[in-house]
C-alpha positions as CSV (number, residue, x, y, z in Angstrom):
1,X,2.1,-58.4,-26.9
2,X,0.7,-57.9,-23.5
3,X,-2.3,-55.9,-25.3
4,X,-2.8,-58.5,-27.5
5,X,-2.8,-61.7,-24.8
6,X,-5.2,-59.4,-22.7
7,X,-7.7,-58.9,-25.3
8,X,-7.6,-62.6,-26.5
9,X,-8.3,-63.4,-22.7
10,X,-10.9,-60.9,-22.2
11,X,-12.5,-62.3,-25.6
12,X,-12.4,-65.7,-24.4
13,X,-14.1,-65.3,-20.6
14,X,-16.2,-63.3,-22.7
15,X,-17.8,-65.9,-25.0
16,X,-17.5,-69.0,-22.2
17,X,-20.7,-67.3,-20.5
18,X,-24.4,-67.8,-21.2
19,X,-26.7,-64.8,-21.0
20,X,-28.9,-66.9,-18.1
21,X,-25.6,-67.0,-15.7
22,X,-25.4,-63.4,-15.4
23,X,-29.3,-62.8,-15.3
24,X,-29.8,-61.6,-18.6
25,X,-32.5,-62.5,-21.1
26,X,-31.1,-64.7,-24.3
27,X,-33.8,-63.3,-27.3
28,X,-33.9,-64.7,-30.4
29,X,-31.0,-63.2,-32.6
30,X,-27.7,-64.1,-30.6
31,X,-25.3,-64.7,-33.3
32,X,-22.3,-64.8,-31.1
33,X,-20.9,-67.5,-28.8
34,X,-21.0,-66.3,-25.0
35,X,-22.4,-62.8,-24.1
36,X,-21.9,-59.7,-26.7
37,X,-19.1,-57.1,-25.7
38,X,-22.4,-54.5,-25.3
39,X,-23.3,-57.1,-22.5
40,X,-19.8,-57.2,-20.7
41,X,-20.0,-53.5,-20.8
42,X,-23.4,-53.1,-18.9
43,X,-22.3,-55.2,-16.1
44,X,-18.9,-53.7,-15.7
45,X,-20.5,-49.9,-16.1
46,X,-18.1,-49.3,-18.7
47,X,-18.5,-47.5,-22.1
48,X,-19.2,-49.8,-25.1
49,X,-17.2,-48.2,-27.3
50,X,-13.9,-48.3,-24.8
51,X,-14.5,-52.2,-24.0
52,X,-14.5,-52.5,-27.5
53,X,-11.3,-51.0,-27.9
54,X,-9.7,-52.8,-25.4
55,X,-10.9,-56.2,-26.8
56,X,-9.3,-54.6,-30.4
57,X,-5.8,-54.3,-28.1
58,X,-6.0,-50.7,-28.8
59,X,-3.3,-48.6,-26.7
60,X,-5.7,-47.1,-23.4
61,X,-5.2,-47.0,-20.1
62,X,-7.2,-49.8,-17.8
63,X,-7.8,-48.4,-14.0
64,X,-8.3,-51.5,-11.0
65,X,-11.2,-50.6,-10.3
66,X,-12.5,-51.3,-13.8
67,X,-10.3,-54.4,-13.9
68,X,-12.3,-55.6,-11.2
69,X,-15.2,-54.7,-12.4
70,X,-14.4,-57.1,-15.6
71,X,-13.4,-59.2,-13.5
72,X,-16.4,-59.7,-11.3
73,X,-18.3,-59.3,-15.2
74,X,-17.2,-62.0,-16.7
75,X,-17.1,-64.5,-13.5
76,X,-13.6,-65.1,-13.3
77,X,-11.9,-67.2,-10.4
78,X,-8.9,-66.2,-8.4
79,X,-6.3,-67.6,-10.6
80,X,-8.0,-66.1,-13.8
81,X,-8.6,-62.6,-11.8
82,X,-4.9,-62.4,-11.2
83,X,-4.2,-63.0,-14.8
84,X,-6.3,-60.6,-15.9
85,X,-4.4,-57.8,-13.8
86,X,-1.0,-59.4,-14.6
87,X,-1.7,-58.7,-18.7
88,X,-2.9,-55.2,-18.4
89,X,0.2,-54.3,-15.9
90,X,-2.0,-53.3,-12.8
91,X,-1.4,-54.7,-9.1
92,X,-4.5,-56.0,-7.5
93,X,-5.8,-53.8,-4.4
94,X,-8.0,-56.7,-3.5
95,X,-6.5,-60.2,-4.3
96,X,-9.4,-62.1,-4.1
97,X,-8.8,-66.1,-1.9
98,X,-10.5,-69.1,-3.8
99,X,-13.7,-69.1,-1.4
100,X,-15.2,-71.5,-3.2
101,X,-12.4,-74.1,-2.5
102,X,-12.9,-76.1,0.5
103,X,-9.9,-78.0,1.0
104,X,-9.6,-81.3,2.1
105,X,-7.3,-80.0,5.5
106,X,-10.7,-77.3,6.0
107,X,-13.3,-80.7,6.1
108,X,-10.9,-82.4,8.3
109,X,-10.6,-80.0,10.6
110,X,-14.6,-79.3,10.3
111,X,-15.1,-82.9,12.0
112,X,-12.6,-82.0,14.3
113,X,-14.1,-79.4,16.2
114,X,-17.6,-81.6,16.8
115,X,-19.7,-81.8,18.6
116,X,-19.0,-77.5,18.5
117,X,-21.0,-76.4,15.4
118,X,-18.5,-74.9,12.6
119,X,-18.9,-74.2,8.8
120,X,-17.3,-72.0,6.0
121,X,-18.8,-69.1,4.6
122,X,-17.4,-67.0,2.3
123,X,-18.3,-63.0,2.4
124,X,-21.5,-63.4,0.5
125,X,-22.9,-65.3,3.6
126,X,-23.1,-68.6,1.7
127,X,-22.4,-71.9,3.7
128,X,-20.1,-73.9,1.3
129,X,-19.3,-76.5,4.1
130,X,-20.5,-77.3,7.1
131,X,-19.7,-80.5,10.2
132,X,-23.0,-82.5,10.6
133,X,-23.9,-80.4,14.1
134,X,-24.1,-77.6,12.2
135,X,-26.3,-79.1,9.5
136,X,-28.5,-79.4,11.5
137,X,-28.4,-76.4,14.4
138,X,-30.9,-73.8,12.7
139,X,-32.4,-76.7,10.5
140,X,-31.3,-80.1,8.1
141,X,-29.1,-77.8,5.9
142,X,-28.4,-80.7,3.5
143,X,-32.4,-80.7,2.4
144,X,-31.7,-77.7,1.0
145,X,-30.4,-76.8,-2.8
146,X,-27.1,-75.2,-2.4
147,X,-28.3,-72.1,-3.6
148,X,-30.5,-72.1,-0.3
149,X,-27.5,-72.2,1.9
150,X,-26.9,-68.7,2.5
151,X,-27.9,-66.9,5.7
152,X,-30.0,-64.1,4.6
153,X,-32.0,-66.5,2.4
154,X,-32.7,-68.8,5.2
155,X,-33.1,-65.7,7.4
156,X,-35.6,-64.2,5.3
157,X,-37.3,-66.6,3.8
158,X,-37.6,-70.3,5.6
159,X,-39.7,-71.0,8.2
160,X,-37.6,-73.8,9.9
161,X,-34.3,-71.3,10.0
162,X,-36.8,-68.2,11.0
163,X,-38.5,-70.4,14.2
164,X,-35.0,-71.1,15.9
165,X,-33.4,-67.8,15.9
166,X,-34.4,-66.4,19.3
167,X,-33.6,-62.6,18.4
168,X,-34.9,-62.3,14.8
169,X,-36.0,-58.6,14.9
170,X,-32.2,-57.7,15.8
171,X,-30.7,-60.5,13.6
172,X,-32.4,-59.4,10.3
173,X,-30.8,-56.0,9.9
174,X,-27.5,-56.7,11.5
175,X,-27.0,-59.4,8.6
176,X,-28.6,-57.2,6.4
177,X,-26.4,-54.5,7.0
178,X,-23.2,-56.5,7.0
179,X,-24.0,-57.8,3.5
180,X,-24.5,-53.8,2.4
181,X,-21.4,-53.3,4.1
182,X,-19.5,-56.3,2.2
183,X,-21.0,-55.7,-1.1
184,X,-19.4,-52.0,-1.6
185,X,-16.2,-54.3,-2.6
186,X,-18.6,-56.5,-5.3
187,X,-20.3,-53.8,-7.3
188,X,-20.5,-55.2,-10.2
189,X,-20.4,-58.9,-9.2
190,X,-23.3,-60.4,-11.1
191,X,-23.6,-63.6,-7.6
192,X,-23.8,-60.5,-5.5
193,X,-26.3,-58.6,-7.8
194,X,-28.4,-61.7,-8.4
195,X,-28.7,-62.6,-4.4
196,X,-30.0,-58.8,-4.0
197,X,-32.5,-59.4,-6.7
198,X,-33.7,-62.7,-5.5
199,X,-33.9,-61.8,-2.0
200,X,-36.1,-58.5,-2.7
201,X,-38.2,-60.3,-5.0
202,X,-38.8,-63.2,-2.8
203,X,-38.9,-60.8,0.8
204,X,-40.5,-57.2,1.5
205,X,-38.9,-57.0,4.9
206,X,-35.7,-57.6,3.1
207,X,-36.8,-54.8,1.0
208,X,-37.8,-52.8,3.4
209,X,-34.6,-53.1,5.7
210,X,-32.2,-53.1,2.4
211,X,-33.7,-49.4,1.8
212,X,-32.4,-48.3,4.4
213,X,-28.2,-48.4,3.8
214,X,-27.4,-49.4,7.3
215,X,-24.0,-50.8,6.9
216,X,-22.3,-52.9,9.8
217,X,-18.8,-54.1,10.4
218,X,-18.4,-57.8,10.7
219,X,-17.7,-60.0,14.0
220,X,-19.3,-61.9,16.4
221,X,-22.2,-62.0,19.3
222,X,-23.6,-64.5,21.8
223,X,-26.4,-66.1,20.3
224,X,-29.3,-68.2,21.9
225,X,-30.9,-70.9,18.8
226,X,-34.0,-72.9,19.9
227,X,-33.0,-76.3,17.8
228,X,-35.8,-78.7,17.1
229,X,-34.6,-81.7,18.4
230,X,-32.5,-80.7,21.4
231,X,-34.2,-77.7,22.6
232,X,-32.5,-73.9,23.7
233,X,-29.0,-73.8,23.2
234,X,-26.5,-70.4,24.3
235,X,-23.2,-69.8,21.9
236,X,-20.5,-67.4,21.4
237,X,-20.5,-67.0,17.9
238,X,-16.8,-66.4,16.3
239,X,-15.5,-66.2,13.0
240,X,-11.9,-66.9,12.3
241,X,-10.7,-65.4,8.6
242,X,-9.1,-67.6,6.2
243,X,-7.6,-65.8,4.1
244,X,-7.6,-61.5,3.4
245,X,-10.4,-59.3,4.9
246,X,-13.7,-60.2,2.9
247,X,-12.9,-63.9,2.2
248,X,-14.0,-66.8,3.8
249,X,-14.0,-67.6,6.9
250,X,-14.7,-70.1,9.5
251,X,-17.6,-70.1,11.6
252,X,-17.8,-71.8,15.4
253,X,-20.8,-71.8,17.5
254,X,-18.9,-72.4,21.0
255,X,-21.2,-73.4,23.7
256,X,-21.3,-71.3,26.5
257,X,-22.9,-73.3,29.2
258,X,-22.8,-77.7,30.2
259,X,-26.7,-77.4,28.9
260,X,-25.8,-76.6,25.5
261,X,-22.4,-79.1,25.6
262,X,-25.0,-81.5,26.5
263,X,-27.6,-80.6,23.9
264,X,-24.8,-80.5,21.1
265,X,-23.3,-84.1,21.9
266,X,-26.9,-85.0,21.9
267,X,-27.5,-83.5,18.8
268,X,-24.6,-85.1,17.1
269,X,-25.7,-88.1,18.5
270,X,-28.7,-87.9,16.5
271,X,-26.9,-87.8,13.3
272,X,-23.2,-89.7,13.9
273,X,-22.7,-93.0,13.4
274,X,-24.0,-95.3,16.9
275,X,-21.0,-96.7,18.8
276,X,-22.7,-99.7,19.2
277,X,-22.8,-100.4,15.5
278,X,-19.0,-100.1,14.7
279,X,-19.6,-96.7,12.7
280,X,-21.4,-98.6,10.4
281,X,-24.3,-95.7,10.6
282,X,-26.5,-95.9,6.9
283,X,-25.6,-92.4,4.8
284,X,-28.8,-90.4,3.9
285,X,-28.0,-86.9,2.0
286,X,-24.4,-87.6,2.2
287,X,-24.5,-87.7,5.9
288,X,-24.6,-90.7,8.2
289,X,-28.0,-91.6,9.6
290,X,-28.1,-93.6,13.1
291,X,-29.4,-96.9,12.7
292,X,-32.5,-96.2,15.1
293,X,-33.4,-94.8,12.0
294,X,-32.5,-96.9,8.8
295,X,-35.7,-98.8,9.0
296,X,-38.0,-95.8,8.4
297,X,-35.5,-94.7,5.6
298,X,-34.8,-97.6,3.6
299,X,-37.6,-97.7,1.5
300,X,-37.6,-94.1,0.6
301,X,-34.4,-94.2,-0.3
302,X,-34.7,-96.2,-3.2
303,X,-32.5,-98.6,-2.9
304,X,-28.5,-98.5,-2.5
305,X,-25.9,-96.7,-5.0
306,X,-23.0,-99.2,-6.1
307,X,-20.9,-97.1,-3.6
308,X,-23.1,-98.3,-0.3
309,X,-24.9,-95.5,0.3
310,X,-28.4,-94.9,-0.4
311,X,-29.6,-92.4,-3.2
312,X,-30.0,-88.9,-2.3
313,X,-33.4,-87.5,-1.7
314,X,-34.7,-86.0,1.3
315,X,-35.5,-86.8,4.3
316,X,-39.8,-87.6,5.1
317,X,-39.8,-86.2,8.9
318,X,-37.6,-84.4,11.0
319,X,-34.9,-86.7,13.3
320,X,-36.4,-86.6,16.2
C-alpha cells in the first residue's frame, strides 16, 4: 500500500507542473499532462528507467538524498516534502520550514521594530517581507517584481541597490560565496538552479566570481549604506533564524550611531503616515505615502480602488 500511495503522489506532483516552471522547453508533441517521468528524472539526476519503476510501485530501495532530490524536482512545499518521505519510510535529514510563509505574527512584529530596518529572507537570499524602512534603505524595494527582490540580483545587477552599498568589491563575493555555500543543500532545486542561470546570464562579474567556489559561512558584519534620501548611514547587520539552519531568517539593520537613528526616523518619516493627518497617509504600492506627497501622485495613480487605496503602479520620482 505504501508503494502504491507513493507512486500515485509522485505521479500526481509530477503532472501538476508545466515544462516553463522548471526551465524547460515545451516542443510541439507533449501528449502528457505536467512534465514526462524522462523530465522528473533529469532534474533529480536519477536513472529513467528506476523513476519509472518507482512511479510502477515496483519493490526498490529510495535513499534521502534522492528523496530530496524529487522533492526539490517536482517543487513540493514543506507539508507535501514530508509526505513524500513519510510514504517511502525514510526520515528527513533536512526538514525543510515553510519559508515562503510569512505569518501574520512575522509582519507584526516587522512594524514593530521601525524605524530599525528588518525583513525576511529565506536561504535563497530572496526578501519575501520587508517594514517600510527597509523598503526603502538600499532602494524603493516595492518598484521592483518580486522576482527582483533577492540580494544577489539587486547586488549584481541594479544600479540604485549597486550606488548605496559602500563596500561593493568586498560585498559581491561574500554574498556570492554564501549562496555557493547554501546551495550544496539545493542541488537539484530547479528556484536555486534557475537563479544561477539568470544571474550568470544577466552578470559576468557574477560569473566570474561564481567560477571561483569560494564558499562562506553565514552571519553578520557592520555595514555603512549611502541611502538616497537620508544620506550615510552605519548598521550592525544581524540575522536571527526562524526556524532550522538554512531557513529563513530575520534580518535587522541596527543603527550603530544617533546619526543613523536620526537618519532612519527620518527615513520612515518619509514614507509613514504624517501625525498631523490622523494616519490618514494615501497608500501607493501597498505602502502609505505622506501627504506632502499625494498631490504629485494622484493623477498617476489612476484613480482609487473600491478598497481606498490607489491602483498600483510605480512611483514617477524618487521621495525626496
Amino acid at each position: 500500500m505504501r508503494r502504491y500511495e507513493l507512486a500515485a503522489f509522485l505521479r500526481s506532483r509530477r503532472e501538476r507542473i508545466s515544462p516553463e516552471q522548471v526551465g524547460l522547453p515545451r516542443g510541439r508533441r507533449r501528449r502528457t499532462p505536467g512534465l514526462r517521468r524522462e523530465e522528473v528524472a533529469q532534474l533529480s539526476a536519477v536513472g529513467v528507467t528506476w523513476y519509472t519503476w518507482l512511479e510502477q510501485a515496483r519493490d526498490i530501495q529510495v535513499s534521502p538524498q534522492v528523496l530530496g532530490a524529487l522533492a526539490g524536482a517536482l517543487l513540493l512545499d514543506p507539508t507535501e516534502r514530508a509526505h513524500l518521505f513519510a510514504l517511502a519510510g525514510r526520515a528527513d535529514p533536512h526538514p525543510e520550514a515553510p519559508d515562503a510563509a510569512v505569518t501574520p505574527a512575522l509582519r507584526a512584529i516587522l512594524d514593530q521594530l521601525e524605524p530599525v530596518p528588518a525583513a525576511v529572507q529565506n536561504a535563497r537570499f530572496d526578501f519575501l517581507a520587508h517594514n517600510r524602512t527597509f523598503g526603502h534603505l538600499f532602494r524603493d524595494l516595492d518598484a521592483l517584481p518580486r522576482e527582483d527582490r533577492n540580494s544577489l540580483w539587486l547586488a549584481f545587477t541594479d544600479e540604485a541597490f549597486r550606488s548605496a552599498v559602500t563596500d561593493l568589491s568586498e560585498l559581491l563575493p561574500l554574498l556570492t560565496g554564501k549562496l555557493r555555500a547554501a546551495r550544496a543543500e539545493h542541488l537539484a532545486d530547479p528556484a536555486w538552479k534557475r537563479l544561477v542561470q539568470r544571474l550568470e546570464e544577466a552578470s559576468p562579474e557574477f560569473r566570474e566570481i561564481w567560477a571561483r567556489h569560494d564558499v562562506v559561512a553565514p552571519g553578520g558584519r557592520t555595514k555603512l549604506i549611502r541611502n538616497a534620501h537620508v544620506g550615510l548611514l552605519r548598521f550592525e547587520h544581524t540575522n536571527l533564524w526562524l526556524g532550522p539552519g538554512g531557513g529563513p531568517s530575520l534580518v535587522t539593520y541596527v543603527p550603530l550611531d544617533e546619526e543613523t537613528r536620526a537618519g532612519v526616523e527620518r527615513l520612515l518619516s518619509l514614507v509613514a503616515p504624517s501625525a498631523d493627518s490622523g494616519g490618514a497617509g494615501q497608500w501607493v504600492n501597498d505602502r502609505v505615502l505622506p501627504p506632502l506627497h499625494r498631490a504629485a501622485h494622484r493623477a498617476a495613480a489612476g484613480g482609487a480602488r473600491p478598497d481606498g487605496r490607489h491602483h498600483q503602479r510605480p512611483l514617477p520620482h524618487p521621495l525626496p
